[in-house]
C-alpha positions as CSV (number, residue, x, y, z in Angstrom):
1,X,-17.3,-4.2,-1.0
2,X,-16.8,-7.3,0.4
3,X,-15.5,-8.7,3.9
4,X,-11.8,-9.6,4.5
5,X,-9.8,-10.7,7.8
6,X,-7.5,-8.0,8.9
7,X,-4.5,-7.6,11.9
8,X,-5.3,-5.6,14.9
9,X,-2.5,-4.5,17.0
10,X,-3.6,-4.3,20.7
11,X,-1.9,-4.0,24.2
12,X,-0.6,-7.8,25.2
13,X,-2.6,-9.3,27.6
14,X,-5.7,-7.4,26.9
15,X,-6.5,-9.2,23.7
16,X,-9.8,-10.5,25.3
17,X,-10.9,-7.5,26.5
18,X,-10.1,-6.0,23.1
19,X,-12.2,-8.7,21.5
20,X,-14.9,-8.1,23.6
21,X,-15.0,-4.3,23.7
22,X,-14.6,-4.5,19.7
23,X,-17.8,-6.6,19.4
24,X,-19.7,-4.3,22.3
25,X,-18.6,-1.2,19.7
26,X,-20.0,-2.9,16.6
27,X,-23.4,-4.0,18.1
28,X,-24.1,-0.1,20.1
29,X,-22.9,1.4,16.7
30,X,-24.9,-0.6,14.1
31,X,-21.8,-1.8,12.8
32,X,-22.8,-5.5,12.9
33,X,-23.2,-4.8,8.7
34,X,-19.5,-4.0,8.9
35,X,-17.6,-5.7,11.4
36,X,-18.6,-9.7,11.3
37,X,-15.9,-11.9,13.9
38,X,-13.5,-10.6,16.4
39,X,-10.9,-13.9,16.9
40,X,-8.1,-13.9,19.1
41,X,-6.0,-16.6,18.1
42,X,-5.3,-19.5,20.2
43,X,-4.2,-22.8,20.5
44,X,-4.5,-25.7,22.9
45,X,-1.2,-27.5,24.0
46,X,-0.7,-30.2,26.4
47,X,1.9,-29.5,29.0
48,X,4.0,-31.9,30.9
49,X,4.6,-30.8,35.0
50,X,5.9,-32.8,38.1
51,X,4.4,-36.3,35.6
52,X,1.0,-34.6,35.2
53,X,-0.7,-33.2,32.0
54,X,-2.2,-30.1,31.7
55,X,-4.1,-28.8,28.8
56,X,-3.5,-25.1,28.5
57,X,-4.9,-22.2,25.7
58,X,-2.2,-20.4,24.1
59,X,-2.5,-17.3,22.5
60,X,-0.5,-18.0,18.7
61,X,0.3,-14.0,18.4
62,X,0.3,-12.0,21.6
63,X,-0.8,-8.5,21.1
64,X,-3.1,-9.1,17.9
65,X,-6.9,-10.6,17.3
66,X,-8.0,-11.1,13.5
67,X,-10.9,-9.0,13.0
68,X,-13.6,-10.1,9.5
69,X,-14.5,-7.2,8.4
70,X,-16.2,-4.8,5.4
71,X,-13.3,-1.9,5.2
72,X,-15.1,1.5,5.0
73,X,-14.4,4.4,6.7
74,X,-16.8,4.1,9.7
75,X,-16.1,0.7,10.2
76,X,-12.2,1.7,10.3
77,X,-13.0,4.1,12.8
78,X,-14.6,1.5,14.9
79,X,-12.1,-0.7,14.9
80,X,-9.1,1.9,15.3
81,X,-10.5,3.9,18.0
82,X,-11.5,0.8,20.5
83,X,-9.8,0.9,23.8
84,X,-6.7,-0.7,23.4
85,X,-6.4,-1.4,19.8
86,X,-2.9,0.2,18.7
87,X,-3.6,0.4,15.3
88,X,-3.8,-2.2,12.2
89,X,-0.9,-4.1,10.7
90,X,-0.2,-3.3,6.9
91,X,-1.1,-0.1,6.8
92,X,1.4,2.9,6.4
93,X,0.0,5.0,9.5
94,X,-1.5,8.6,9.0
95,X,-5.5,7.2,8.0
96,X,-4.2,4.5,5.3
97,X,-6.3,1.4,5.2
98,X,-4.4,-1.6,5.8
99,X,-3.9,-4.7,3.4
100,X,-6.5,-7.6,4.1
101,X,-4.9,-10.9,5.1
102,X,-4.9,-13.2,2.0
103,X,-7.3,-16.4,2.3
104,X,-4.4,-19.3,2.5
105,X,-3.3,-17.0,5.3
106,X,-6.8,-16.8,7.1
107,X,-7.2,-20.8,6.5
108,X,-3.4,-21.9,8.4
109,X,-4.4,-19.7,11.1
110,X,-8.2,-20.1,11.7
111,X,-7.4,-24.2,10.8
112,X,-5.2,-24.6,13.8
113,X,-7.9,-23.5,15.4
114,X,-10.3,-25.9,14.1
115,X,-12.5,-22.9,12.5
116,X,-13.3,-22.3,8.7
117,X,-12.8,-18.6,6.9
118,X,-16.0,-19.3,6.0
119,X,-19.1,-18.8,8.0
120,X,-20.6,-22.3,6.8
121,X,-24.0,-22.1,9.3
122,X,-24.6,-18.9,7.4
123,X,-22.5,-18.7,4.0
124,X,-23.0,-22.4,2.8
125,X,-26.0,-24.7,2.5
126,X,-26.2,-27.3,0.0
127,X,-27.1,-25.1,-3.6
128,X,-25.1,-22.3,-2.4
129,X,-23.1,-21.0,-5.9
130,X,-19.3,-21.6,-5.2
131,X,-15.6,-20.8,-7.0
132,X,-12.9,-23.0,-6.5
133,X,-9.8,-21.0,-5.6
134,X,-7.5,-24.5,-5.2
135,X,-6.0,-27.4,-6.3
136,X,-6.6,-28.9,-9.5
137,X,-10.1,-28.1,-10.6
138,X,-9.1,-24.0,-9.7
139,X,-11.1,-21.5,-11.8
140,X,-14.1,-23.7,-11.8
141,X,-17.4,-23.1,-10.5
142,X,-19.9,-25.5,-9.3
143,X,-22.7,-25.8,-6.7
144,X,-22.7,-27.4,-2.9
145,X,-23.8,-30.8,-2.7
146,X,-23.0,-31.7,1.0
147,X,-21.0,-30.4,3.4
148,X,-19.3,-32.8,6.5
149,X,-18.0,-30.3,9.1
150,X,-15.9,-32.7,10.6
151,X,-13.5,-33.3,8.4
152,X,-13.7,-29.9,6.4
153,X,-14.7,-30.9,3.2
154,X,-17.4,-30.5,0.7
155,X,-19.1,-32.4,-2.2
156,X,-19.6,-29.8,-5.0
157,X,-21.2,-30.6,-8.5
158,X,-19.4,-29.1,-11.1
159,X,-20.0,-29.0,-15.0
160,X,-17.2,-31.0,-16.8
161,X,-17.4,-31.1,-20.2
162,X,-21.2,-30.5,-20.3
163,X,-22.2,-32.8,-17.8
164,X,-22.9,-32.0,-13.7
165,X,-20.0,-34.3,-12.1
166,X,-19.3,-34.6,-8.3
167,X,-16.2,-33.3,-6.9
168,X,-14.8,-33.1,-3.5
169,X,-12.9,-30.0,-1.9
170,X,-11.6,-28.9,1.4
171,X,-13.3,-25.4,2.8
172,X,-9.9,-23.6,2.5
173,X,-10.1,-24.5,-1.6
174,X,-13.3,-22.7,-1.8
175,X,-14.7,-19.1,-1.4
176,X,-18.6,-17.8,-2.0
177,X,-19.2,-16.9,-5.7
């Protein structure tokens, strides 16, 4: 099996908490294997009061954190049973897993926040095996080259018509092969 982001429905306002609690939960029930990053969406915005600027963190969706996760049963537990959590979004109630959010989804939301899907400190180093899952060499697989954080793109070699060319993608066109 292999880890997806999901929707967590919690109290608003106790997001943080939630978060925190969560990754308290994971590490006291050797879950760390299972449950990976506890996110509560945010966003900074510059507000404009009485002529002075004030940068403020706003939550994007109050009452949810994303959670990346392996979905088994234990792990489901985990996440379910946490103080506060009301339950998962996409799933049909009475012990149904929920439907993982789909990567372009992950990628808007982690983006605005300046943060990849991918875990690049520990998923990607140069000669890591890669798909492309976007734009116009999709399908393809090649191997990393470089990576430059700051702009979120990568320098993949890929084999076109038998010979190693390099090719440059964004993080959100690429997932782990």
């Amino acid at each position: 099996m292999e880890k997806q982001w999901y929707v967590v429905n919690t109290y608003s306002g106790h997001e943080n908490k939630v978060k925190e609690k969560l990754e308290m939960r994971a590490e006291s029930m050797d879950m760390k294997d299972y449950i990976y990053r506890v996110i509560v969406p945010e966003q900074r915005e510059i507000e404009v009061k009485d002529g002075v600027q004030k940068e403020k963190i706003k939550k994007m969706f109050p009452g949810y954190i994303l959670v990346e996760m392996v979905m088994s049963d234990e792990a489901w537990y985990v996440v379910r049973n946490t103080p506060g959590v009301t339950g998962f979004i996409g799933s049909s109630g009475k012990g149904a897993k929920p439907t993982p959010l789909q990567p372009y989804e992950v990628d808007k939301i982690l983006g605005n926040m300046g943060i990849s899907r991918l875990d690049v400190d520990k998923e990607l180093q140069p000669g890591t095996k890669i798909k492309i899952i976007d734009g116009p060499f999709t399908g393809m697989y090649g191997k990393i080259d470089s990576i430059d954080l700051a702009t979120q793109k990568i320098m993949l070699l890929v084999d076109l018509f038998g010979q190693e060319t390099s090719v440059e993608a964004e993080l959100s066109q690429i997932e782990k092969a």
